[in-house]
N, CA, C and O atoms as a GROMACS GRO file, in nm:
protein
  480
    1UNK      N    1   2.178  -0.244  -1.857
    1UNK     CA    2   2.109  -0.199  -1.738
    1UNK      C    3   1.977  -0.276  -1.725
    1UNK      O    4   1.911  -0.287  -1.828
    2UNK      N    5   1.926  -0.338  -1.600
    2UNK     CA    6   1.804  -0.417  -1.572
    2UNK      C    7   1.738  -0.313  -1.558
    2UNK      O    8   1.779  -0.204  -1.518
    3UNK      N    9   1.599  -0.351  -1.602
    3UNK     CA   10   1.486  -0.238  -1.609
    3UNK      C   11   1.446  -0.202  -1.437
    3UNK      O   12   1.523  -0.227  -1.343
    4UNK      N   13   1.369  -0.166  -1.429
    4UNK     CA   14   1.330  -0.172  -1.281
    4UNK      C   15   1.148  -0.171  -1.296
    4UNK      O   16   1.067  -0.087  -1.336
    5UNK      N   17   1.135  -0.322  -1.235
    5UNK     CA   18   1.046  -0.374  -1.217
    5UNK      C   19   0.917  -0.320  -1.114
    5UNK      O   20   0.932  -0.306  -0.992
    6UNK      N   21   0.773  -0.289  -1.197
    6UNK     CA   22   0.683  -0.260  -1.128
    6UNK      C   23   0.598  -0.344  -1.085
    6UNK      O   24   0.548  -0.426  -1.162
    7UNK      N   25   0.566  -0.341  -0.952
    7UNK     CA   26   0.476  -0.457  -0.950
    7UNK      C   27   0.326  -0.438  -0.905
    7UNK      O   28   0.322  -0.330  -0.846
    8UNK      N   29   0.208  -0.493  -0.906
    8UNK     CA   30   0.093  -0.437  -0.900
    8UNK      C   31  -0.017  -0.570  -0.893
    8UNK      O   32  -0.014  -0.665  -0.973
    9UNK      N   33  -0.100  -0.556  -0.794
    9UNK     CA   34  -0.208  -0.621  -0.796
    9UNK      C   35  -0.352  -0.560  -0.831
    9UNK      O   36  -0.369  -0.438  -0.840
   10UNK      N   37  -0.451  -0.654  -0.849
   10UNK     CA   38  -0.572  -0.620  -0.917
   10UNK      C   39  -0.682  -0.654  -0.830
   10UNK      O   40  -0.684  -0.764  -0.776
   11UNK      N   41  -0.786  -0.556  -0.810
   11UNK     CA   42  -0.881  -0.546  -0.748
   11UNK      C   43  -1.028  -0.582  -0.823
   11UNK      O   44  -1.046  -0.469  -0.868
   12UNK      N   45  -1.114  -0.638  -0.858
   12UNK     CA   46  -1.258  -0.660  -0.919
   12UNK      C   47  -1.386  -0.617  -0.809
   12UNK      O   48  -1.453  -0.698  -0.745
   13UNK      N   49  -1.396  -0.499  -0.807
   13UNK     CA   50  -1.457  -0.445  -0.765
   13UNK      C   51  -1.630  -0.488  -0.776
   13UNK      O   52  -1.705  -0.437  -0.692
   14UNK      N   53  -1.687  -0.577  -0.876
   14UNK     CA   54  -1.808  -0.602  -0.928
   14UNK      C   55  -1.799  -0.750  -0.805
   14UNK      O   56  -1.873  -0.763  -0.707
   15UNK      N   57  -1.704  -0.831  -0.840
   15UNK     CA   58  -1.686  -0.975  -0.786
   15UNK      C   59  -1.675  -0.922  -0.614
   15UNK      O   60  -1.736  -0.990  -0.531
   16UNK      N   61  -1.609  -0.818  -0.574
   16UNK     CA   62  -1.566  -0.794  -0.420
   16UNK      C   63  -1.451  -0.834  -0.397
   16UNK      O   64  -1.451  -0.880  -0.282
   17UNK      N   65  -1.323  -0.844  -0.458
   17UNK     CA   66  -1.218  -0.960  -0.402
   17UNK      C   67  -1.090  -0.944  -0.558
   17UNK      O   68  -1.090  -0.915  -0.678
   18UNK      N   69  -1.008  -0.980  -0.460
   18UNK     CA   70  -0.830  -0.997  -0.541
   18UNK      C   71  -0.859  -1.084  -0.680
   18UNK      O   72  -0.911  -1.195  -0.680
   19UNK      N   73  -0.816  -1.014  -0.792
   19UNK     CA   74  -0.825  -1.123  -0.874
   19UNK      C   75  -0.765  -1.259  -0.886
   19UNK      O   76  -0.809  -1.370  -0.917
   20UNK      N   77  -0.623  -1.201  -0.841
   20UNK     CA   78  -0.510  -1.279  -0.823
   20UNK      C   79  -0.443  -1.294  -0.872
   20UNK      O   80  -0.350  -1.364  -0.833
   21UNK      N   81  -0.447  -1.233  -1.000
   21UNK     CA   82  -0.370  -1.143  -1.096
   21UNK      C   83  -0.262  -1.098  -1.054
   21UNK      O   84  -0.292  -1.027  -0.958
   22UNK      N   85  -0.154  -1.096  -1.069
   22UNK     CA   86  -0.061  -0.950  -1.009
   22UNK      C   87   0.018  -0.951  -1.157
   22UNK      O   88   0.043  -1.042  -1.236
   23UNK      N   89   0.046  -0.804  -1.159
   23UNK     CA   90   0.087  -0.736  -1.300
   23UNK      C   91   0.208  -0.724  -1.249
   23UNK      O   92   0.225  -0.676  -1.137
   24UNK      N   93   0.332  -0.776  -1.346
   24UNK     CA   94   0.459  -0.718  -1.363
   24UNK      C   95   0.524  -0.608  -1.466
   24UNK      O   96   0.548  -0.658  -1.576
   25UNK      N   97   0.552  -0.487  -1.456
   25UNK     CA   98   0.568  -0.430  -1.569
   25UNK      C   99   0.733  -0.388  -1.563
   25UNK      O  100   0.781  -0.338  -1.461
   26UNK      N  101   0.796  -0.408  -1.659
   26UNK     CA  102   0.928  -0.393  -1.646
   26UNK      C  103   1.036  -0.454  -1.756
   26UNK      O  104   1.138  -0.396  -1.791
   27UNK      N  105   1.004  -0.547  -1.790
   27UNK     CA  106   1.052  -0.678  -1.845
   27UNK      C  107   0.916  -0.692  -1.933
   27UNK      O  108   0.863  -0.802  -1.920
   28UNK      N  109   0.856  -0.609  -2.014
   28UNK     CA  110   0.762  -0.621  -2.138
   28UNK      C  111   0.610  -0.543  -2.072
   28UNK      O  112   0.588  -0.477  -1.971
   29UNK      N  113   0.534  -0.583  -2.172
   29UNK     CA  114   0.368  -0.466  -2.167
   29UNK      C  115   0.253  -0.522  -2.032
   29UNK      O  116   0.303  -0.616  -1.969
   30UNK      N  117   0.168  -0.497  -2.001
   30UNK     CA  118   0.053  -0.562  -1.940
   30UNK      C  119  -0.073  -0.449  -2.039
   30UNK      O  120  -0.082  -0.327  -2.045
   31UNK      N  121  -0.125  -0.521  -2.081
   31UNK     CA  122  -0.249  -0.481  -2.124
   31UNK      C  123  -0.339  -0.507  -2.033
   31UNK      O  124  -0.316  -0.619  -1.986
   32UNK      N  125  -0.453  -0.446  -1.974
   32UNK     CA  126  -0.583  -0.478  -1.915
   32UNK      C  127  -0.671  -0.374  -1.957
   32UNK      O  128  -0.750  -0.319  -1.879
   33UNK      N  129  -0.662  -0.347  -2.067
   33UNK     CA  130  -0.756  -0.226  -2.124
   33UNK      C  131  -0.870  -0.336  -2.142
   33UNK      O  132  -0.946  -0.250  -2.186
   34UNK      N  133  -0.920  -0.411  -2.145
   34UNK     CA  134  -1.047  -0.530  -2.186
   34UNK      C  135  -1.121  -0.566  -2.064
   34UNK      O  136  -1.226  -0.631  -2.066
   35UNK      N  137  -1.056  -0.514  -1.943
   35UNK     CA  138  -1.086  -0.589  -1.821
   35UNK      C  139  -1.115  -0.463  -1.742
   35UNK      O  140  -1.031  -0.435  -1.656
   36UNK      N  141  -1.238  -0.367  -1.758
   36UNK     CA  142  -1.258  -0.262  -1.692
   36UNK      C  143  -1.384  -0.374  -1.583
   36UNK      O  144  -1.406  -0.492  -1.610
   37UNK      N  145  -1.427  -0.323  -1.504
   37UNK     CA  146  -1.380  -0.218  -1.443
   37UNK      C  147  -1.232  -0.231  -1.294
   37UNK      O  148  -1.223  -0.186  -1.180
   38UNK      N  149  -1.152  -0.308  -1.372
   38UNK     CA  150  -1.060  -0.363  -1.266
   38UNK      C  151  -0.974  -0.230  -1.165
   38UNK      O  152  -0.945  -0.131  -1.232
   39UNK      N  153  -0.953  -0.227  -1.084
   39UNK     CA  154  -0.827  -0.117  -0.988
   39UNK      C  155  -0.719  -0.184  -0.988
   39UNK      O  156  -0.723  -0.303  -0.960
   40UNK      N  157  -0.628  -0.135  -1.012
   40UNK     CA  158  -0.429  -0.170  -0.997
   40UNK      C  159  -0.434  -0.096  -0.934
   40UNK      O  160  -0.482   0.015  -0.955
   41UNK      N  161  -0.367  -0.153  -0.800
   41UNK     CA  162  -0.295  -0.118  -0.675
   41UNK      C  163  -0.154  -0.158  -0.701
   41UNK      O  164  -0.121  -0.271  -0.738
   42UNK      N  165  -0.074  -0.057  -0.679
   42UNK     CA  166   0.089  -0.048  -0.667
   42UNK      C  167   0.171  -0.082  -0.545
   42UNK      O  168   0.147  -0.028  -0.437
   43UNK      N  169   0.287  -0.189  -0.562
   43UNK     CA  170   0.380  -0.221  -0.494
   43UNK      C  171   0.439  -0.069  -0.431
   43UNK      O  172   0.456   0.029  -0.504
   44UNK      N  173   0.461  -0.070  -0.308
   44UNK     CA  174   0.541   0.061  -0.236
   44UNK      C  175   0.668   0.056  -0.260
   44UNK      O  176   0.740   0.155  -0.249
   45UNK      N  177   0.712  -0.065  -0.296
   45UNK     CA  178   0.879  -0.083  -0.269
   45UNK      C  179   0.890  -0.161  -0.139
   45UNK      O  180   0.982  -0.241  -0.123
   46UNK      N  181   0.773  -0.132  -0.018
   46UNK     CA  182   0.826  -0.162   0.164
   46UNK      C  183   0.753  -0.281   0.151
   46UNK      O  184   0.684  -0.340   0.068
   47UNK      N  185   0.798  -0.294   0.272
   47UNK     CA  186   0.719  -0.433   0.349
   47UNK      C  187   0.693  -0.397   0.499
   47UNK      O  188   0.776  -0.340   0.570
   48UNK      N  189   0.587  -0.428   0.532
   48UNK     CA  190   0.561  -0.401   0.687
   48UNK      C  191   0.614  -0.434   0.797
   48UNK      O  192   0.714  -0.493   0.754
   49UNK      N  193   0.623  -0.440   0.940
   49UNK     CA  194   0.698  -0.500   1.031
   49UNK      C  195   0.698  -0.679   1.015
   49UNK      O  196   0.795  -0.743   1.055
   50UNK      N  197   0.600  -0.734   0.963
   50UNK     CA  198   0.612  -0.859   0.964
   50UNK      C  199   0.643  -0.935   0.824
   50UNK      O  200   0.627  -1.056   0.807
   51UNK      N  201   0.703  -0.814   0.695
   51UNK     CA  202   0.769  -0.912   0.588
   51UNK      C  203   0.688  -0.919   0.505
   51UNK      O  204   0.720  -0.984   0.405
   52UNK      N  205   0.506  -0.838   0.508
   52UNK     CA  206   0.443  -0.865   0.421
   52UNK      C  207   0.468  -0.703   0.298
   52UNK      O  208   0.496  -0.589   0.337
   53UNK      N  209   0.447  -0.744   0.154
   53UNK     CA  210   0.447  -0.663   0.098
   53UNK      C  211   0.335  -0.547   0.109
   53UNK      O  212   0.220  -0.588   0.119
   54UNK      N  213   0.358  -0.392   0.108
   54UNK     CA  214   0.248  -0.315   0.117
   54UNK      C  215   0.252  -0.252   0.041
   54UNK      O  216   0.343  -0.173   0.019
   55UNK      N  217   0.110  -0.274  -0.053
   55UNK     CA  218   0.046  -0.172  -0.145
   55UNK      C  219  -0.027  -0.052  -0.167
   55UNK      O  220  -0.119  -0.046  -0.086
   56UNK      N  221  -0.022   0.067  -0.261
   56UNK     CA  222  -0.139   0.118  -0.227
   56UNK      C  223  -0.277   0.063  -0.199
   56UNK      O  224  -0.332  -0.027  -0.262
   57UNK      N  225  -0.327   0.132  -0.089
   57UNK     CA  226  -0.429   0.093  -0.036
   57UNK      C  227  -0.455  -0.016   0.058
   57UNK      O  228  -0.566  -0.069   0.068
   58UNK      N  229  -0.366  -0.045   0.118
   58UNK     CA  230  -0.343  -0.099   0.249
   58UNK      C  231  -0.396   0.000   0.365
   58UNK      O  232  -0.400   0.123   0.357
   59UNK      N  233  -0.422  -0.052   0.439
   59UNK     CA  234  -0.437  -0.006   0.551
   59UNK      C  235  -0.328  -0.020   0.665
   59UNK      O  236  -0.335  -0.118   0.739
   60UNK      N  237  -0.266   0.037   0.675
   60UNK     CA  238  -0.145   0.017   0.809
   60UNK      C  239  -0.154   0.102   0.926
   60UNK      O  240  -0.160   0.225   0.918
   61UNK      N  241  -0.154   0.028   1.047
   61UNK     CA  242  -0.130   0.044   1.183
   61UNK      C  243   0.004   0.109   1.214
   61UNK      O  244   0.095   0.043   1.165
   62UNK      N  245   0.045   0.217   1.279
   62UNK     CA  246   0.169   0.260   1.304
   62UNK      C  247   0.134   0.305   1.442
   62UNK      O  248   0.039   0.379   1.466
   63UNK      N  249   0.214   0.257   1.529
   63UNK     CA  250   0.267   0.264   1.647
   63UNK      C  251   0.400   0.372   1.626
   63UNK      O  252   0.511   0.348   1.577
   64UNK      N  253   0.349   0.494   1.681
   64UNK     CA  254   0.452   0.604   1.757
   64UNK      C  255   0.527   0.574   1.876
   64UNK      O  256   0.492   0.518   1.980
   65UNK      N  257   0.697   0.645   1.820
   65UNK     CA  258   0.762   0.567   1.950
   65UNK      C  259   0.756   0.671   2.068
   65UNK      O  260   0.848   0.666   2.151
   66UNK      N  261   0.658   0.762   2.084
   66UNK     CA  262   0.609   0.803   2.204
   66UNK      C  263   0.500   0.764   2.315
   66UNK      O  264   0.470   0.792   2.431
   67UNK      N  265   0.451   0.664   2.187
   67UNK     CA  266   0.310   0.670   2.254
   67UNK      C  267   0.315   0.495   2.197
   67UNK      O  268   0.392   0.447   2.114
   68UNK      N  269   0.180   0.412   2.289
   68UNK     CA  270   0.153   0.300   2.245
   68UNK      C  271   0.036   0.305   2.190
   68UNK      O  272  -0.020   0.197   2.170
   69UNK      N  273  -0.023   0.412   2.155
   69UNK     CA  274  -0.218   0.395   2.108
   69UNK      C  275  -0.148   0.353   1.939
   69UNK      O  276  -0.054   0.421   1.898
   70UNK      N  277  -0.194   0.255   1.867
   70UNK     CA  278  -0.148   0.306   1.708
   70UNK      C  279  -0.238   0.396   1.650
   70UNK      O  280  -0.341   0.441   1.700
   71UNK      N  281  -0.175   0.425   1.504
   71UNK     CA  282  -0.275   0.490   1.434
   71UNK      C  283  -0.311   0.446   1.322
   71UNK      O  284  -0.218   0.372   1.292
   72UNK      N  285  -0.384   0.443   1.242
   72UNK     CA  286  -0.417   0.375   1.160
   72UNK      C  287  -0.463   0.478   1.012
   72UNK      O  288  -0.533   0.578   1.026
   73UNK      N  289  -0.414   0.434   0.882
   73UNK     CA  290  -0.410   0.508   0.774
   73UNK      C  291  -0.423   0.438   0.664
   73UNK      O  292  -0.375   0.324   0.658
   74UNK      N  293  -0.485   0.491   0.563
   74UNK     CA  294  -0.415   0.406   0.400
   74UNK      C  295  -0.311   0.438   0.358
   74UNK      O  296  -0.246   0.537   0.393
   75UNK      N  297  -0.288   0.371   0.292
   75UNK     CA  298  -0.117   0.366   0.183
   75UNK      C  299  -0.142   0.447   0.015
   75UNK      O  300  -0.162   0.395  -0.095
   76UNK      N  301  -0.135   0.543   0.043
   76UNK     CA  302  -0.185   0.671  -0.080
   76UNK      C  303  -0.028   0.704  -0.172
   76UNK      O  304   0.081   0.686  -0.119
   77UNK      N  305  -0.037   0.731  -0.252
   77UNK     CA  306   0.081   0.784  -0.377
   77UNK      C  307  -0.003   0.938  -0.369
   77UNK      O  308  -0.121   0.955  -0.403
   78UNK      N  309   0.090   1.044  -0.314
   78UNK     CA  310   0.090   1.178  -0.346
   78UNK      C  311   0.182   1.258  -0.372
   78UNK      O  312   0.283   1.256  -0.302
   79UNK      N  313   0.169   1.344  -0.475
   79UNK     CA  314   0.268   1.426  -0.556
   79UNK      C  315   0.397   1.338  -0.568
   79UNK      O  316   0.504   1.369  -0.516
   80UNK      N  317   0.377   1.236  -0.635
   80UNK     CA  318   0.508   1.149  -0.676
   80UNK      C  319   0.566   1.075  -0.584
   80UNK      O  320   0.657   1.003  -0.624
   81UNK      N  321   0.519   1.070  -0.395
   81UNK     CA  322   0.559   0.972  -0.300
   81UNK      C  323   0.452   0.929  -0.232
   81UNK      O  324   0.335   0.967  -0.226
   82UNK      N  325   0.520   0.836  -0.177
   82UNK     CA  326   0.432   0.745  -0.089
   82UNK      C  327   0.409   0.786   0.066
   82UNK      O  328   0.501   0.819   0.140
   83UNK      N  329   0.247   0.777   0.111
   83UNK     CA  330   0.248   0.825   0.227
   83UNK      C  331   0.115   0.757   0.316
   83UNK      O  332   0.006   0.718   0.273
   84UNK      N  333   0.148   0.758   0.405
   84UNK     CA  334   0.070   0.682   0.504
   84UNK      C  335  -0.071   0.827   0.504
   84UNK      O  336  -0.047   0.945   0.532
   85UNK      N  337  -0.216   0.768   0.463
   85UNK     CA  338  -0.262   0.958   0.521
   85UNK      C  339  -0.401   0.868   0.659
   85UNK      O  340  -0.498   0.791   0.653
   86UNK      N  341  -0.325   0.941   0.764
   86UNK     CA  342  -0.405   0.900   0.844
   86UNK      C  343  -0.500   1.059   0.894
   86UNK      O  344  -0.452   1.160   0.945
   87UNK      N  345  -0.634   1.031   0.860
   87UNK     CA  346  -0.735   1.168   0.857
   87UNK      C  347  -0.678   1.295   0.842
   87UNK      O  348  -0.684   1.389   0.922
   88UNK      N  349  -0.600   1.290   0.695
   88UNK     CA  350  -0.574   1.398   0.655
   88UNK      C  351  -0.402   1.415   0.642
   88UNK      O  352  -0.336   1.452   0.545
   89UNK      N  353  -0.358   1.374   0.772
   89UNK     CA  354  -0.202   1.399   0.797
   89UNK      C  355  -0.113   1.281   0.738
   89UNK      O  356  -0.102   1.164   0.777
   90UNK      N  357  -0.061   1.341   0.644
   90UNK     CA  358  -0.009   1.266   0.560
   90UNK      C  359   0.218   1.240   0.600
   90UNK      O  360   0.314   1.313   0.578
   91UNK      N  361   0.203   1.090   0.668
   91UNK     CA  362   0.388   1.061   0.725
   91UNK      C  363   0.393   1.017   0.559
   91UNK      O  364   0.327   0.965   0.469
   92UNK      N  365   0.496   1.066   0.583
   92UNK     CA  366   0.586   1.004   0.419
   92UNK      C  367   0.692   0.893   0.464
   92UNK      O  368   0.771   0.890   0.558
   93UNK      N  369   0.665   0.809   0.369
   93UNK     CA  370   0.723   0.654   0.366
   93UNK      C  371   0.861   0.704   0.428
   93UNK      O  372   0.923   0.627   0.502
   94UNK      N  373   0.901   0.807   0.406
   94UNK     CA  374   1.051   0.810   0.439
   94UNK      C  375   1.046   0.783   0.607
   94UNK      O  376   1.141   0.731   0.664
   95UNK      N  377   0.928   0.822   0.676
   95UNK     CA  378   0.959   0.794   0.826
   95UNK      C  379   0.915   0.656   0.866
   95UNK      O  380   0.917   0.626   0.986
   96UNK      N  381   0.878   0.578   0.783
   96UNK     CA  382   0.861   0.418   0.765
   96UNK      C  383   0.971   0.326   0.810
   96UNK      O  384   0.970   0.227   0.884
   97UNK      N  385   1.103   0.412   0.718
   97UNK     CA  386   1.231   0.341   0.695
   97UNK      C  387   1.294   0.282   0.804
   97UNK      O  388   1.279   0.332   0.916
   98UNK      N  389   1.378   0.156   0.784
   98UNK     CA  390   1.441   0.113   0.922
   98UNK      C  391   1.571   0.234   0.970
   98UNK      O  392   1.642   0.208   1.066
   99UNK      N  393   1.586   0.333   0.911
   99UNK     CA  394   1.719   0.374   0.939
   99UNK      C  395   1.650   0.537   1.012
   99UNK      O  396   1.714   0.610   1.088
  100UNK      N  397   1.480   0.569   0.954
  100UNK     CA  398   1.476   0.711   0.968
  100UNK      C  399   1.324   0.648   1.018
  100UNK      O  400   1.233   0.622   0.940
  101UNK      N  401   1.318   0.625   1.201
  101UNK     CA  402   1.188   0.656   1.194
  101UNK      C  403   1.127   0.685   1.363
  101UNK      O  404   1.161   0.639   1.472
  102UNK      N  405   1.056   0.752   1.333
  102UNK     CA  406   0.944   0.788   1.441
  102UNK      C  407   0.863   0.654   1.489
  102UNK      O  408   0.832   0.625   1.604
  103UNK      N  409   0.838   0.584   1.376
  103UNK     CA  410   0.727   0.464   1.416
  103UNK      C  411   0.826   0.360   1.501
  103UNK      O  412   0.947   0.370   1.479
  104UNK      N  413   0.777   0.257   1.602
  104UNK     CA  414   0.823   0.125   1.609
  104UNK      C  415   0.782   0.061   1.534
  104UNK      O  416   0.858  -0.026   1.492
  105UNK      N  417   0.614   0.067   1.466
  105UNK     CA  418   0.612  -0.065   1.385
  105UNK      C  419   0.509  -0.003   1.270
  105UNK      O  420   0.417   0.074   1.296
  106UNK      N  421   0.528  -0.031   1.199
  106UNK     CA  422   0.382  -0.060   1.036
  106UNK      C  423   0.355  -0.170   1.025
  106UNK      O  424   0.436  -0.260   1.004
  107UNK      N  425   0.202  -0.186   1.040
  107UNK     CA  426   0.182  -0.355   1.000
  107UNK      C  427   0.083  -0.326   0.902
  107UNK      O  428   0.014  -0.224   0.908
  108UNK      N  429   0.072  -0.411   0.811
  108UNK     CA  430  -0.072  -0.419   0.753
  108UNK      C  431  -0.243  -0.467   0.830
  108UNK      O  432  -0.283  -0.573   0.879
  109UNK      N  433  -0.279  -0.392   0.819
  109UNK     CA  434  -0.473  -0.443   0.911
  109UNK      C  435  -0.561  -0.479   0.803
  109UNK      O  436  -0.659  -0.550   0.827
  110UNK      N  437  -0.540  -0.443   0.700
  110UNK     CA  438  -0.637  -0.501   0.584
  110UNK      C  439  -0.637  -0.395   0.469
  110UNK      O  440  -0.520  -0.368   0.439
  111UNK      N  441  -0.723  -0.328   0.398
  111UNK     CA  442  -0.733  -0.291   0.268
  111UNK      C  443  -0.858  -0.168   0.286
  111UNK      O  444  -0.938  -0.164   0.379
  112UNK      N  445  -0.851  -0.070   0.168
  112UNK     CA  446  -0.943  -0.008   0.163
  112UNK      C  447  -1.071  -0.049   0.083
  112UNK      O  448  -1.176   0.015   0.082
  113UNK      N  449  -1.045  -0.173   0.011
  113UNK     CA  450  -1.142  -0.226  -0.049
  113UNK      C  451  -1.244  -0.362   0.061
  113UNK      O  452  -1.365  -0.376   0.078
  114UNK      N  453  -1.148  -0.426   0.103
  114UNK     CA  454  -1.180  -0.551   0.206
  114UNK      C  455  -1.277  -0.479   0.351
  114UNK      O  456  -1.394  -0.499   0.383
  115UNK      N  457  -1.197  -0.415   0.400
  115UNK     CA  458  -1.152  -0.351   0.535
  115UNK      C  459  -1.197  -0.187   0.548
  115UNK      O  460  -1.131  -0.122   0.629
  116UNK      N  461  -1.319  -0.108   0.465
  116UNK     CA  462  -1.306   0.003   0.485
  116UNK      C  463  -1.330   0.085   0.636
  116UNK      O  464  -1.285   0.195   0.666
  117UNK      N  465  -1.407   0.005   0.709
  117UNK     CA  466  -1.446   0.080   0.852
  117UNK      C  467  -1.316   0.047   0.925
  117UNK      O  468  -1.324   0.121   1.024
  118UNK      N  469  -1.192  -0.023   0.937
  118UNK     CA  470  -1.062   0.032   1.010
  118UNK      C  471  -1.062   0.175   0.998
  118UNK      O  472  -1.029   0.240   1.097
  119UNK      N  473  -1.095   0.241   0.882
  119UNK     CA  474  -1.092   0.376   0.883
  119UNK      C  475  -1.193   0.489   0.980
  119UNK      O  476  -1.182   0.612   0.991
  120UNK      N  477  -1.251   0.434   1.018
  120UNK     CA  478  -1.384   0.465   1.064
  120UNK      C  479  -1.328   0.517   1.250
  120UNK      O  480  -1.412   0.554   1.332
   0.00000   0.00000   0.00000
């Protein structure tokens, strides 16, 4: 059985910016216990309307297929799933999906580290 591969990028919060690092865990260890004060941000599994990978802490735009205003949220892990929480109201990745969804589109707008006033 192939393991199932985690994948994860790194934030340096002191520097401002991506290390460029990205951690694979699956296929052996990642140590970064030496490298505080770094943030690992987690692969979702998705990719946005345009193919890019989205992590926690993305910021994504979702366009309702009622409406054209988007809305805009971070990419949060709660109680064991993934969920868009836009001021509070938290869509679960499941209405993301191409097969189950409310949205026309998720794109990525930037990051909660890069990009915090999208939230604003």
């Amino acid at each position: 059985m192939n393991p199932r591969i985690l994948r994860f990028r790194v934030w340096d919060p002191i520097a401002s910016r991506w290390t460029g690092l990205e951690v694979c865990i699956g296929q052996g260890y990642a140590d970064l216990s030496d490298r505080d004060p770094l943030i690992i941000t987690q692969f979702t599994g998705l990719t946005d309307s345009k193919g890019r990978d989205i992590y926690e802490g993305d910021i994504v735009s979702l366009v309702h297929s009622t409406s054209k205003n988007p809305y805009q949220g971070s990419v949060v892990c709660d109680n064991y799933a993934w969920h868009v929480n836009l001021s509070g109201w938290h869509v679960p990745f499941a209405e993301l999906s191409k097969t189950y969804s409310r949205f026309e589109t998720a794109e990525i707008v930037g990051n909660i580290f890069e990009s915090p006033a999208l939230l604003k």
